[in-house]
C-alpha positions in Angstrom: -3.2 5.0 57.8 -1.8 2.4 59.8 -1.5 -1.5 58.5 -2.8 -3.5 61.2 -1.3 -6.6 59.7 1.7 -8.4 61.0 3.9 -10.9 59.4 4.8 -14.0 60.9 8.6 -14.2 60.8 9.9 -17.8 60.3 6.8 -19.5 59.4 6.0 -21.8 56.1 2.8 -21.8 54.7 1.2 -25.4 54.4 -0.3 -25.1 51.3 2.6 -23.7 49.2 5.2 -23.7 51.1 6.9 -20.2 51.2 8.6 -19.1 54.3 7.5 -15.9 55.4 4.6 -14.9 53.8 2.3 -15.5 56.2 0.6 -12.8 57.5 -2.0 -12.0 60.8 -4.9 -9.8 60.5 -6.1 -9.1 64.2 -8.8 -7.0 63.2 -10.1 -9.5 60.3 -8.9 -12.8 62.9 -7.4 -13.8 59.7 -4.0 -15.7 58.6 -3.2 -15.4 55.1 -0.9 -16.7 52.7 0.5 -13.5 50.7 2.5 -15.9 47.8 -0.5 -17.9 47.4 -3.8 -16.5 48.8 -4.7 -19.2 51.2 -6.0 -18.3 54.3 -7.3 -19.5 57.3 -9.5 -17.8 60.3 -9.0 -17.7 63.5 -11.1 -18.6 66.7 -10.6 -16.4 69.5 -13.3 -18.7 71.6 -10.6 -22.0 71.5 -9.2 -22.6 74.5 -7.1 -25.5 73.0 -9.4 -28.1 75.0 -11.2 -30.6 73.6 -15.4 -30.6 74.7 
């Protein structure tokens, strides 16, 4: 089976600081922290605008 995770090359985790661990679950819409567990969803319905 096929990993649909990716990792994000060159990024640092906020919370502990390791660069990359980070990884992006599309399926999930999850960013997670694989040294330190933290993660963070994403929210596809953003536009980047503020209402």
């Amino acid at each position: 089976m096929t990993e649909l995770a990716y990792i994000l090359d060159g990024l640092r985790c906020a919370a502990c600081g390791a660069v990359n661990t980070l990884w992006l679950d599309l399926i999930c819409g999850l960013v997670e922290c694989r040294e330190c567990g933290q993660g963070a969803f994403l929210d596809p319905d953003h536009d980047g605008e503020d209402v």
